[in-house]
Biopython code that builds the backbone (N, CA, C, O; Angstrom):
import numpy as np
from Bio.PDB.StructureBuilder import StructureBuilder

atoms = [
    (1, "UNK", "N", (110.832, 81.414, 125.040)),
    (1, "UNK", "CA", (110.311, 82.691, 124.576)),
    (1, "UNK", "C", (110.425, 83.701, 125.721)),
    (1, "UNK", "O", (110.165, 83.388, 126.883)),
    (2, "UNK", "N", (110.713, 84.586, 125.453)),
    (2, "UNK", "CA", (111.426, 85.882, 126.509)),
    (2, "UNK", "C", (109.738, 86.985, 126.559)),
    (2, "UNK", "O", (108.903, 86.905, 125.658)),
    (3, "UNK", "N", (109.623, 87.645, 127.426)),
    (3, "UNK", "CA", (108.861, 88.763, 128.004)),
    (3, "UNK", "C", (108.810, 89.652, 127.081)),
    (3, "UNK", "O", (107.829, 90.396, 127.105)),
    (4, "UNK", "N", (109.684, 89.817, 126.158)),
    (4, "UNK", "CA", (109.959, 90.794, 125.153)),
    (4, "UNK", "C", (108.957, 90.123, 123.786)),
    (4, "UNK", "O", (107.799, 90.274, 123.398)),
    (5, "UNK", "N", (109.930, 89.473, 123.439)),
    (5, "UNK", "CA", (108.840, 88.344, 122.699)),
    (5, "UNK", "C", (107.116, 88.565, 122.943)),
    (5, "UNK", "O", (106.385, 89.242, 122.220)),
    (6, "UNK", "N", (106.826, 88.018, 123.811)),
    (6, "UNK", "CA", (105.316, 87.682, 124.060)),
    (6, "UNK", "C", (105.127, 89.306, 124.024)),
    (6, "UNK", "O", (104.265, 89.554, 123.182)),
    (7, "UNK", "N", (105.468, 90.131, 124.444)),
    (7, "UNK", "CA", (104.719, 91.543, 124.302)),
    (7, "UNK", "C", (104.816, 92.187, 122.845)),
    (7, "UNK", "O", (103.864, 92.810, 122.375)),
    (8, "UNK", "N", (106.060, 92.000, 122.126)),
    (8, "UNK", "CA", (105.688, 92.376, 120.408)),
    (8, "UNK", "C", (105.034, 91.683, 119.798)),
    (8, "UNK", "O", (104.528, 92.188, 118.796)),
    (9, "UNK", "N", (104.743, 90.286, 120.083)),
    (9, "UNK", "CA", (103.410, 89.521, 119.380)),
    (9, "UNK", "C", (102.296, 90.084, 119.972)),
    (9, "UNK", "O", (101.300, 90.185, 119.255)),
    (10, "UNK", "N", (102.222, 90.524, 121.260)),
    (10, "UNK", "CA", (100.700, 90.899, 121.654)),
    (10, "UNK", "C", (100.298, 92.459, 121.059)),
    (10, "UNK", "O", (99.124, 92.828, 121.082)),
    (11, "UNK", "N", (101.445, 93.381, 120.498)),
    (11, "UNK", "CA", (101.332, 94.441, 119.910)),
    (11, "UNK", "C", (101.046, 94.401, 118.593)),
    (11, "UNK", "O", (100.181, 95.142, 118.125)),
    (12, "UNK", "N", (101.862, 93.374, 117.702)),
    (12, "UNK", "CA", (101.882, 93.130, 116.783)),
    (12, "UNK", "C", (100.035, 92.309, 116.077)),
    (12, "UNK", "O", (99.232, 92.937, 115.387)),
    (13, "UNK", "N", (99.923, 91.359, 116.384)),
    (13, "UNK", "CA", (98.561, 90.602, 116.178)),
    (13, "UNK", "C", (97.387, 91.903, 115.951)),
    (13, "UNK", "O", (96.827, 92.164, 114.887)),
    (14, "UNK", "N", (97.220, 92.551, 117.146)),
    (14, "UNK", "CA", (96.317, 93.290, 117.071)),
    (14, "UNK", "C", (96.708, 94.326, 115.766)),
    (14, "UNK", "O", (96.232, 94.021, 114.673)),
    (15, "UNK", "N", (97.321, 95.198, 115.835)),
    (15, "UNK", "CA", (97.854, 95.999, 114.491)),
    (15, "UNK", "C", (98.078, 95.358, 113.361)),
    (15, "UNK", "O", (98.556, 95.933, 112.383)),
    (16, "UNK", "N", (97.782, 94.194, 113.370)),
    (16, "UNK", "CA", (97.669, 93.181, 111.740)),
    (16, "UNK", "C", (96.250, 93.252, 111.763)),
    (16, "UNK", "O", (95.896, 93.777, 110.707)),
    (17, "UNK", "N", (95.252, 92.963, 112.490)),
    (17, "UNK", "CA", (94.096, 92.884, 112.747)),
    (17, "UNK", "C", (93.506, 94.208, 112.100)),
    (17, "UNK", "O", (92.691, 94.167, 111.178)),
    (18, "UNK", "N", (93.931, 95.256, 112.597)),
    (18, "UNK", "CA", (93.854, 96.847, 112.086)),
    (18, "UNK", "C", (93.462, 97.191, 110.610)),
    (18, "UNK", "O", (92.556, 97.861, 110.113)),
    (19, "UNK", "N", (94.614, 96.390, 110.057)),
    (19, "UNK", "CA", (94.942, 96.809, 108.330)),
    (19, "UNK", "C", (93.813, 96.915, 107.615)),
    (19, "UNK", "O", (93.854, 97.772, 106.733)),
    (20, "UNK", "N", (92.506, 96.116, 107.758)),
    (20, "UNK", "CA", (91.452, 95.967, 107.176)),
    (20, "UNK", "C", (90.373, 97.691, 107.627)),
    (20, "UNK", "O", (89.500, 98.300, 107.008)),
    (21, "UNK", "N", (90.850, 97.845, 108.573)),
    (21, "UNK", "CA", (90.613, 99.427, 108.882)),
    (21, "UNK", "C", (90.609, 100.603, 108.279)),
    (21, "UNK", "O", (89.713, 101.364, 107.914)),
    (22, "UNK", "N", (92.335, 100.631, 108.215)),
    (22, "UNK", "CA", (92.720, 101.576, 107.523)),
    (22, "UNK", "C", (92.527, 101.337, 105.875)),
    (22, "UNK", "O", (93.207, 102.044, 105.132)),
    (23, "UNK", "N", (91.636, 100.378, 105.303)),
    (23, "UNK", "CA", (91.821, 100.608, 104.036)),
    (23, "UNK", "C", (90.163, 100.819, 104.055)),
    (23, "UNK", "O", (89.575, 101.469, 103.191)),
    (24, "UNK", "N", (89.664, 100.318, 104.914)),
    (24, "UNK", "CA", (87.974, 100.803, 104.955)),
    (24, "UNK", "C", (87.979, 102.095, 105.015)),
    (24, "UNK", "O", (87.376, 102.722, 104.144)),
    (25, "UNK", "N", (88.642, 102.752, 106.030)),
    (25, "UNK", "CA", (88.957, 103.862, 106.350)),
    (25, "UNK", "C", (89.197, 105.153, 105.239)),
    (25, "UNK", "O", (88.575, 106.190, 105.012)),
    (26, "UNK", "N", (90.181, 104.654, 104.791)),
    (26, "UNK", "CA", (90.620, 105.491, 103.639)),
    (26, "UNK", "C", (90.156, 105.386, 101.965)),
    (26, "UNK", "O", (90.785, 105.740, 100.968)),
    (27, "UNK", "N", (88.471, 104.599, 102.118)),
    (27, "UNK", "CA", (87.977, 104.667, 101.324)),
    (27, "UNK", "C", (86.913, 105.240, 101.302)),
    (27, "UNK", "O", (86.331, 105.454, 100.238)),
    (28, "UNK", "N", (86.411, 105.630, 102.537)),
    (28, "UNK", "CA", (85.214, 106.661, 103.293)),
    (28, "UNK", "C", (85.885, 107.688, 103.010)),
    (28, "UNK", "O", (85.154, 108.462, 102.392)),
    (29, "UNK", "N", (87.121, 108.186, 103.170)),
    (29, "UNK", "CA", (88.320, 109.732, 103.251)),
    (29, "UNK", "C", (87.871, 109.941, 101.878)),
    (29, "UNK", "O", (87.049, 110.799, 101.557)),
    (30, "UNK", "N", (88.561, 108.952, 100.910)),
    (30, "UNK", "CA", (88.164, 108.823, 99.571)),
    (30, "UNK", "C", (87.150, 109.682, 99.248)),
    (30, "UNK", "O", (87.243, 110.848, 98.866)),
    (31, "UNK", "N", (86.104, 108.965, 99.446)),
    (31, "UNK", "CA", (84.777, 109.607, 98.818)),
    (31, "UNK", "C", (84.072, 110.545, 99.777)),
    (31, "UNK", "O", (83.001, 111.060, 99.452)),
    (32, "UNK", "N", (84.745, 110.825, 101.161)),
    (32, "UNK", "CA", (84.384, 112.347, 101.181)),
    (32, "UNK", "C", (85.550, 113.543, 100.480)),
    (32, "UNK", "O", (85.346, 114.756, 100.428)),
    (33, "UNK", "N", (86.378, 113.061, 100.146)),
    (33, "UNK", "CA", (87.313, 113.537, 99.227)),
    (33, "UNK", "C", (86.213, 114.040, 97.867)),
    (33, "UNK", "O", (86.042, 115.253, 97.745)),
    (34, "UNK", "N", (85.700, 113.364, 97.161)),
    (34, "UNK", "CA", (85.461, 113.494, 96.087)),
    (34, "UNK", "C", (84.189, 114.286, 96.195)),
    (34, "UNK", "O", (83.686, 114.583, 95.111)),
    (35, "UNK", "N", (83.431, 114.775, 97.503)),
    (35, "UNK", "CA", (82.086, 115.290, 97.889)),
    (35, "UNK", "C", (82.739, 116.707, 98.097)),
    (35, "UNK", "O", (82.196, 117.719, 97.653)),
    (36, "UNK", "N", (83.619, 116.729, 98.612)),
    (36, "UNK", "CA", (84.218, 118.157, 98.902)),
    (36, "UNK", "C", (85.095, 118.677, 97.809)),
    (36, "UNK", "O", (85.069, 119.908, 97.793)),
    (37, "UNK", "N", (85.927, 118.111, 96.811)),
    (37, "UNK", "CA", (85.793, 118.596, 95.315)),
    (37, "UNK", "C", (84.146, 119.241, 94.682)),
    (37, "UNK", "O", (83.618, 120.341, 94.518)),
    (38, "UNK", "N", (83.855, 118.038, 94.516)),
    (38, "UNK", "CA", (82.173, 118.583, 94.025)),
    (38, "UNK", "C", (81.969, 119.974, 94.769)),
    (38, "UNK", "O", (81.973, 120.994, 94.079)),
    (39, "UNK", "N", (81.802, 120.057, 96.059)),
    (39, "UNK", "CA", (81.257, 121.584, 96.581)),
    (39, "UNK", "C", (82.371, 122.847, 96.448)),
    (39, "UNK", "O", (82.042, 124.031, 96.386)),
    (40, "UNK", "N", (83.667, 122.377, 96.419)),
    (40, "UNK", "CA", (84.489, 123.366, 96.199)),
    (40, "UNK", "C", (84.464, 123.738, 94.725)),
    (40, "UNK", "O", (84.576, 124.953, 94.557)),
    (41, "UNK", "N", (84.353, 123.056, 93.662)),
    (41, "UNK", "CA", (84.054, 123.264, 92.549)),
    (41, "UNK", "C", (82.874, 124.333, 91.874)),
    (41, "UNK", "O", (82.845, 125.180, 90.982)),
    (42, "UNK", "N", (81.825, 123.676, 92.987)),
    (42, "UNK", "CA", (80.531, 124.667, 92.894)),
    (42, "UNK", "C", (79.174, 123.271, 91.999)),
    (42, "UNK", "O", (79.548, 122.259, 91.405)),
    (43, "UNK", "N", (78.242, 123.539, 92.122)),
    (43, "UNK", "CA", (76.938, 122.695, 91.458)),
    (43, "UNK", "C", (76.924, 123.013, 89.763)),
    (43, "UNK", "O", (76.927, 124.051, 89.101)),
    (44, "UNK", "N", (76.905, 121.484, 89.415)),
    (44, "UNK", "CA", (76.987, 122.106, 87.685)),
    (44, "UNK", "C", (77.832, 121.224, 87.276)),
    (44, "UNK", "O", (78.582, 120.840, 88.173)),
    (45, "UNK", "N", (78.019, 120.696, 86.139)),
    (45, "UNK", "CA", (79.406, 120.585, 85.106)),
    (45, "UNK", "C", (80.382, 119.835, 85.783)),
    (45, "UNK", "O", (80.664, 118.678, 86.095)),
    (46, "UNK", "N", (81.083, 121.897, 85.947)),
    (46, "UNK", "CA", (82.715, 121.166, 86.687)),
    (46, "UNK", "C", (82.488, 120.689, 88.305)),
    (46, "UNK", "O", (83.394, 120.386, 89.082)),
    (47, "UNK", "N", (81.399, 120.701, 88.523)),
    (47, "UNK", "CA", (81.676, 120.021, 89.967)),
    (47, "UNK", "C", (81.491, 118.280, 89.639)),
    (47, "UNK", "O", (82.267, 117.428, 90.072)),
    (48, "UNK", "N", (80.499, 118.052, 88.931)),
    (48, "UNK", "CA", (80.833, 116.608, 88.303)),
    (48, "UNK", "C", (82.284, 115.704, 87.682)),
    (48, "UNK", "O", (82.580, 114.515, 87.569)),
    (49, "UNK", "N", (82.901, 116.928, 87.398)),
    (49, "UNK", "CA", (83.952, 117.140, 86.417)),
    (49, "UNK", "C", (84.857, 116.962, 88.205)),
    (49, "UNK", "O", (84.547, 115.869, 88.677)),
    (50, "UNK", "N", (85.418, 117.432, 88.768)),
    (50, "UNK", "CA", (85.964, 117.896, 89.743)),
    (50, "UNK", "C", (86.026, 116.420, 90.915)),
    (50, "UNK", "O", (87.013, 116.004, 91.521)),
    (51, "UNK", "N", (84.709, 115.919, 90.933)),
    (51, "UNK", "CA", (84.306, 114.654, 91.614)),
    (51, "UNK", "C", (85.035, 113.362, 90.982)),
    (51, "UNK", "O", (85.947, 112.624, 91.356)),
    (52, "UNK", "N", (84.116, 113.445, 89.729)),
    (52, "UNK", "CA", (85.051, 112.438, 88.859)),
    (52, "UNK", "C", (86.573, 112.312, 89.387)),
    (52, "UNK", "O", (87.064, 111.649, 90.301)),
    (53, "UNK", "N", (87.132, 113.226, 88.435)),
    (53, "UNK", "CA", (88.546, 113.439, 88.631)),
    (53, "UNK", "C", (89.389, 113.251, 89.876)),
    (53, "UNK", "O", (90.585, 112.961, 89.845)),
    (54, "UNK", "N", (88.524, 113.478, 91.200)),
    (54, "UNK", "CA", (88.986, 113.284, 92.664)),
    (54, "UNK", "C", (88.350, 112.115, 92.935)),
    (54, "UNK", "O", (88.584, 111.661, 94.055)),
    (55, "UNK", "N", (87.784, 111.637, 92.399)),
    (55, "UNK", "CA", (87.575, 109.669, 92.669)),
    (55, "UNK", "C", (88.249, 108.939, 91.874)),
    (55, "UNK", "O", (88.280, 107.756, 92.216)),
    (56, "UNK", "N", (88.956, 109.268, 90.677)),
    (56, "UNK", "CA", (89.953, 108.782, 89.793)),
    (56, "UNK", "C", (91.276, 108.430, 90.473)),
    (56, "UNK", "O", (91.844, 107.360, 90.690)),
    (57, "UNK", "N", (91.575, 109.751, 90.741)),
    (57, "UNK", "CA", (92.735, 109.778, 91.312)),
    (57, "UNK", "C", (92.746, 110.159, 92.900)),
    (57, "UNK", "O", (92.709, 111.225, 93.514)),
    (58, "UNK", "N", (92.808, 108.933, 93.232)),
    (58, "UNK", "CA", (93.138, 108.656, 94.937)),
    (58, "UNK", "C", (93.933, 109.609, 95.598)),
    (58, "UNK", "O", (93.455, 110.529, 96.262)),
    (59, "UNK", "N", (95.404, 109.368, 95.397)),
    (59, "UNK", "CA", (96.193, 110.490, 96.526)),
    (59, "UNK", "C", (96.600, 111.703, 95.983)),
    (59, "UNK", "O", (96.997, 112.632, 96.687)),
    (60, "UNK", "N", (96.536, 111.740, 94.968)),
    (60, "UNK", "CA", (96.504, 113.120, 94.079)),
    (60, "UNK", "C", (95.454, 114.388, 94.973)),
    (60, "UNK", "O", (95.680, 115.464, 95.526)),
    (61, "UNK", "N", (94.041, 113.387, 94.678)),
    (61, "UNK", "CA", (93.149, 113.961, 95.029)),
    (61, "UNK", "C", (93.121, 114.675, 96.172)),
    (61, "UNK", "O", (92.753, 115.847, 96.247)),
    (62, "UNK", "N", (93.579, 113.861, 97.256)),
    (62, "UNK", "CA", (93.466, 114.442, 98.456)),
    (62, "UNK", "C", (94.923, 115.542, 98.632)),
    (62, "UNK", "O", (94.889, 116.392, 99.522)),
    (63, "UNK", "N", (95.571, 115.484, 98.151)),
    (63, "UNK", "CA", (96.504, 116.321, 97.812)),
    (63, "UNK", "C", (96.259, 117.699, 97.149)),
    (63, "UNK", "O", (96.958, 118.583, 97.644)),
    (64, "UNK", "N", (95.173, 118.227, 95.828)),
    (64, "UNK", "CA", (94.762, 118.957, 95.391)),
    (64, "UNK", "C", (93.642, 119.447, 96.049)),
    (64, "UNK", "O", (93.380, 120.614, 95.757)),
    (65, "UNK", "N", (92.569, 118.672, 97.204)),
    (65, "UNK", "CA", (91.652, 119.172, 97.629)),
    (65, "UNK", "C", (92.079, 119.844, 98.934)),
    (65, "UNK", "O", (91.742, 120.960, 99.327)),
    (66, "UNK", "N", (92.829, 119.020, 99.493)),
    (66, "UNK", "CA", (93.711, 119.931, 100.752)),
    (66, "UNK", "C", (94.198, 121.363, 100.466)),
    (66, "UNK", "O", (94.031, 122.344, 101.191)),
    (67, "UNK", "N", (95.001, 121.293, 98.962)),
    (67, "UNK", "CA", (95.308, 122.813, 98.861)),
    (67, "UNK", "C", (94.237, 123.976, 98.378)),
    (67, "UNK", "O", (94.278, 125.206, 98.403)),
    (68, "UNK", "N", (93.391, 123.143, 97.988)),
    (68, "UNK", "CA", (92.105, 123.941, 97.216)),
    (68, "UNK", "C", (91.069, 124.478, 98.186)),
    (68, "UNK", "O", (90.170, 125.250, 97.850)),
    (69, "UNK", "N", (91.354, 123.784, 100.018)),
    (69, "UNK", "CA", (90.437, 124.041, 100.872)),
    (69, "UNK", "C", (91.081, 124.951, 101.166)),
    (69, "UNK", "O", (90.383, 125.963, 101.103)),
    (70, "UNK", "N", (92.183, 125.185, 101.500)),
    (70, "UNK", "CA", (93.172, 125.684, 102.072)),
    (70, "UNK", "C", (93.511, 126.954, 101.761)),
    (70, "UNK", "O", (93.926, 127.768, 102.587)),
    (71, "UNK", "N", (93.271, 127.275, 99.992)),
    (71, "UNK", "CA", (93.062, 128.721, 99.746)),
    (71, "UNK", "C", (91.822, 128.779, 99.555)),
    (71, "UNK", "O", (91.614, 129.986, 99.425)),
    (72, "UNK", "N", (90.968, 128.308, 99.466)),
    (72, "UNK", "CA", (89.502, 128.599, 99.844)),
    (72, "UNK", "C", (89.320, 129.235, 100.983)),
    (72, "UNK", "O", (88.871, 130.381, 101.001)),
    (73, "UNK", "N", (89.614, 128.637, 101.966)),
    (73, "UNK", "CA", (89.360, 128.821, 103.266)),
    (73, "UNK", "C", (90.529, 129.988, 104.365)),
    (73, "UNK", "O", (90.344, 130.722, 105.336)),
    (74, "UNK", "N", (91.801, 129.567, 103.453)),
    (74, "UNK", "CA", (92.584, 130.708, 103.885)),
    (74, "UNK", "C", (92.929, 130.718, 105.157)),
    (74, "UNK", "O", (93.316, 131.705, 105.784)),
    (75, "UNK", "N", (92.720, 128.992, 105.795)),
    (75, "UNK", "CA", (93.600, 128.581, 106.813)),
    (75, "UNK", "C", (93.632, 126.972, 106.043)),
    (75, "UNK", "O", (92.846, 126.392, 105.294)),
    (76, "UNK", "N", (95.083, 126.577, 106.706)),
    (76, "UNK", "CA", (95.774, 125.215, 106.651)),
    (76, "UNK", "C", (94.675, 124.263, 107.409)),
    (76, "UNK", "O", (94.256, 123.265, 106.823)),
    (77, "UNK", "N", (94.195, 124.611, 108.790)),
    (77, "UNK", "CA", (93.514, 124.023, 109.710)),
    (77, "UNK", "C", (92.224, 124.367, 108.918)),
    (77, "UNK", "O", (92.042, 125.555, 108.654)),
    (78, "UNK", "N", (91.291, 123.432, 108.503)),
    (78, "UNK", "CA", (89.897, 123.321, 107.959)),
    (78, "UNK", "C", (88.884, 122.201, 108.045)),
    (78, "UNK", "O", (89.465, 121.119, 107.956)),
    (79, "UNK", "N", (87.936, 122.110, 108.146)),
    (79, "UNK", "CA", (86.797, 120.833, 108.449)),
    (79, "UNK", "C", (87.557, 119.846, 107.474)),
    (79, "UNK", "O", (87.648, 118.781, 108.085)),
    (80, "UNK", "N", (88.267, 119.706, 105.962)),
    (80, "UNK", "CA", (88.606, 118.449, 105.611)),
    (80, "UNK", "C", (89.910, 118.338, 106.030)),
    (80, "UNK", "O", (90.401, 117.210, 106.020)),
    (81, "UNK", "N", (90.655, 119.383, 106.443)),
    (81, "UNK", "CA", (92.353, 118.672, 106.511)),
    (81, "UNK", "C", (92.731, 118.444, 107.620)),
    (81, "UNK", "O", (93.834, 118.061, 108.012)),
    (82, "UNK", "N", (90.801, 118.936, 108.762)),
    (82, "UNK", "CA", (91.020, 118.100, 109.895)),
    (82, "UNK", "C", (90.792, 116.724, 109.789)),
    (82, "UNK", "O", (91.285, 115.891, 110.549)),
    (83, "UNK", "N", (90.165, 116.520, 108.998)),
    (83, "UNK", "CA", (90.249, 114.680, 108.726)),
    (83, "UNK", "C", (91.045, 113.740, 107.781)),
    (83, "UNK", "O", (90.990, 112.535, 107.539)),
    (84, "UNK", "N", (91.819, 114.790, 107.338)),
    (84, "UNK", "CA", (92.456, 113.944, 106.461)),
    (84, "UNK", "C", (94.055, 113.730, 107.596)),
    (84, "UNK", "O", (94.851, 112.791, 107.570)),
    (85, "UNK", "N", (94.076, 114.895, 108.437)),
    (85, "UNK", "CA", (95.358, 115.062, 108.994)),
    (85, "UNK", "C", (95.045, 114.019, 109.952)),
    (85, "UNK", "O", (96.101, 113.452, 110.232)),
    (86, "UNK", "N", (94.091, 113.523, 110.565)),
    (86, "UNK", "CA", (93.255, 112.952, 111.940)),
    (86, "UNK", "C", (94.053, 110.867, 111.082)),
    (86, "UNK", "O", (94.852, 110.056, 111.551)),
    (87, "UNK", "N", (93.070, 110.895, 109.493)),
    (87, "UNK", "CA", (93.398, 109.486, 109.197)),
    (87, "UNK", "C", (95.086, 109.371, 108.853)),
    (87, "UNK", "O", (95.510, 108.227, 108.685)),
    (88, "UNK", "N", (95.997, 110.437, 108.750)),
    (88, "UNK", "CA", (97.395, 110.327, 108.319)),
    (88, "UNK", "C", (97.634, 109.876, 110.106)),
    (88, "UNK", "O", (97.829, 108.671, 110.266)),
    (89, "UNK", "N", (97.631, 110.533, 111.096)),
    (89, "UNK", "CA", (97.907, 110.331, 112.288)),
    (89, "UNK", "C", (97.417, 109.014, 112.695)),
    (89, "UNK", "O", (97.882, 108.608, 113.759)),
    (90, "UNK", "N", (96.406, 108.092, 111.962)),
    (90, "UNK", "CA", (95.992, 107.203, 113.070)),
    (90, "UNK", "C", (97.223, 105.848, 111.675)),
    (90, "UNK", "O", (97.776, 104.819, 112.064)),
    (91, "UNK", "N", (97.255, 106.227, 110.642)),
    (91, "UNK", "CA", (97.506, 105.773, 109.750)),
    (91, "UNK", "C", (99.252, 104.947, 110.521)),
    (91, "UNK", "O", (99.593, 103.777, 110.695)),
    (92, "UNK", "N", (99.960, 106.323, 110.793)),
    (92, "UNK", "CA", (101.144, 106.816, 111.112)),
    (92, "UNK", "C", (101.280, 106.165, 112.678)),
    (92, "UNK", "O", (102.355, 105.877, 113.205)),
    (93, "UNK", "N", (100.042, 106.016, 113.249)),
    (93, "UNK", "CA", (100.325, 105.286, 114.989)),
    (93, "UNK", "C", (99.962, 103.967, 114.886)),
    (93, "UNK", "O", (100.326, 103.175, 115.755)),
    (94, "UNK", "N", (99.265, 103.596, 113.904)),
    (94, "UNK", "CA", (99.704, 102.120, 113.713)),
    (94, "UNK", "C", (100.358, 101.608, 112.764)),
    (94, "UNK", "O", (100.223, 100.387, 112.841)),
    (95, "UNK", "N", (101.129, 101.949, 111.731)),
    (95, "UNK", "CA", (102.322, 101.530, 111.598)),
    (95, "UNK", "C", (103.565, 101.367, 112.799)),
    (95, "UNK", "O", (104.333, 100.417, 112.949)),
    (96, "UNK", "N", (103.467, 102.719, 113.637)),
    (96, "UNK", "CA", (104.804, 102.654, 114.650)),
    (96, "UNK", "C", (104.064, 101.535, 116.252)),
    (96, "UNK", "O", (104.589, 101.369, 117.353)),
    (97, "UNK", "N", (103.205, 101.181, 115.910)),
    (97, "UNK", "CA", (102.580, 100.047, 116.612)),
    (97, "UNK", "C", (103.357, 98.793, 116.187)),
    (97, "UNK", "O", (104.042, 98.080, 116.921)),
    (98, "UNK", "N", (103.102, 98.631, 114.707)),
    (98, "UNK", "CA", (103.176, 97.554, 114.311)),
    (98, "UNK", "C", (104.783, 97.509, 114.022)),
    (98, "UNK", "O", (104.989, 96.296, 114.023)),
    (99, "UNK", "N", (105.623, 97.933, 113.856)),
    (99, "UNK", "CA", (106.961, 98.473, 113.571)),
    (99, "UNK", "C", (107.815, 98.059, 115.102)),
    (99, "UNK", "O", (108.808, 97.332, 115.075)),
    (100, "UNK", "N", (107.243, 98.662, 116.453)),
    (100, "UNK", "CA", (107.446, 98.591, 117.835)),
    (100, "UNK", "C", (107.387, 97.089, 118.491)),
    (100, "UNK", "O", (108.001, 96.620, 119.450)),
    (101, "UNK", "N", (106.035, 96.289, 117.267)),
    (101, "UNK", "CA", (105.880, 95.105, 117.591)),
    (101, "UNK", "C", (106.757, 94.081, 117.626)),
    (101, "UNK", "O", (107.160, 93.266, 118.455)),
    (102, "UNK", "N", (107.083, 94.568, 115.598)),
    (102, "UNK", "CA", (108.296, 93.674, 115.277)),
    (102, "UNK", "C", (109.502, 93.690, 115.624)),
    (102, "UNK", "O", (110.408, 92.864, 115.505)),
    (103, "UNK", "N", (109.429, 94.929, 116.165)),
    (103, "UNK", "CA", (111.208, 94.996, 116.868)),
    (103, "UNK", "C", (110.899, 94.705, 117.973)),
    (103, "UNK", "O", (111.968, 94.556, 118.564)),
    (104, "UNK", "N", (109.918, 94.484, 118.797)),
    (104, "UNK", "CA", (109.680, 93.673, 120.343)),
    (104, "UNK", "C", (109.801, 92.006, 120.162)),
    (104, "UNK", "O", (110.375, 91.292, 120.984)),
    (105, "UNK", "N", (109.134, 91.499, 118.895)),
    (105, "UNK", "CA", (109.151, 90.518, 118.902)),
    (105, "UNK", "C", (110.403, 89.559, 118.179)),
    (105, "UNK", "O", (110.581, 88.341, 118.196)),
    (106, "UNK", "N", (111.251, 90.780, 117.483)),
    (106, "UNK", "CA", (112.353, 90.022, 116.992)),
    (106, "UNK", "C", (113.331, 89.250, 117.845)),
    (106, "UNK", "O", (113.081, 89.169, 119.047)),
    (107, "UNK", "N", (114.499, 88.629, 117.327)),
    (107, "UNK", "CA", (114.945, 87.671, 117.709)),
    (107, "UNK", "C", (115.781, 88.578, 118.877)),
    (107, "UNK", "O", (116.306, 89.657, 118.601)),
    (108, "UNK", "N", (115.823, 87.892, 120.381)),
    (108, "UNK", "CA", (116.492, 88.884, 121.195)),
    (108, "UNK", "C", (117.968, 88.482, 121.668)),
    (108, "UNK", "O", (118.280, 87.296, 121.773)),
    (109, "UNK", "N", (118.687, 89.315, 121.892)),
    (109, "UNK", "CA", (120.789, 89.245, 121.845)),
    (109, "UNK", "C", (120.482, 88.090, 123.035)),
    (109, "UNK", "O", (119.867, 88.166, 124.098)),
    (110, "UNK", "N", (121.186, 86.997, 122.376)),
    (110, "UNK", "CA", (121.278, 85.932, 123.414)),
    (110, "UNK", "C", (122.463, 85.908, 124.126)),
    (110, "UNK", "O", (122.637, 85.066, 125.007)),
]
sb = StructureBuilder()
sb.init_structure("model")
sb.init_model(0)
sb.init_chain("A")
sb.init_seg("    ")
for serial, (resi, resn, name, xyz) in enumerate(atoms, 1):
    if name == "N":
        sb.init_residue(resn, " ", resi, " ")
    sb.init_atom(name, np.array(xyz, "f"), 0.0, 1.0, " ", f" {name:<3s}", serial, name[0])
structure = sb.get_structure()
């Protein structure tokens, strides 16, 4: 086993370890997803209506609430699409963790 080897398994293990994270993770995003529909919607009805619908639909959701903050707020940069942009980035650095791993740990030119 080569130096290369032992360091994409030691990258790799841990970023398998991770996965249980990012889905905890992005089920907290979730349902502050569906809290910030509700208030962008307004108290009443359609904010029930609005919640629902953004806990139904997972990536939709965060897709329609991003743009809905966004002309709400009338900047791109806002309290949710700083966190939604924050879990795409950590989402996005451990995949290229785990990606870096497997090509460290693959089979090396003999």
């Amino acid at each position: 086993m080569k130096i290369r080897q032992i360091i994409g398994g030691v990258l790799v293990v841990p970023s398998m370890f991770a996965m249980p994270l990012v889905w905890i993770s992005g089920a907290i995003l979730h349902f502050f997803t569906a809290i910030v529909a509700y208030g962008l919607a307004g108290p009443g009805f359609w904010g029930y209506v609005a919640a629902g619908a953004a806990f139904t639909f997972p990536i939709v959701a965060e897709i329609v609430v991003f743009v809905s903050a966004w002309s709400t707020t009338g900047n791109a940069i806002n309290g949710y699409s700083t966190w939604l942009l924050l879990w795409l980035a950590f989402v996005v650095a451990l995949f290229g963790l785990m990606a870096l791993g497997g090509w460290l740990a693959s089979r090396a030119e003999d």
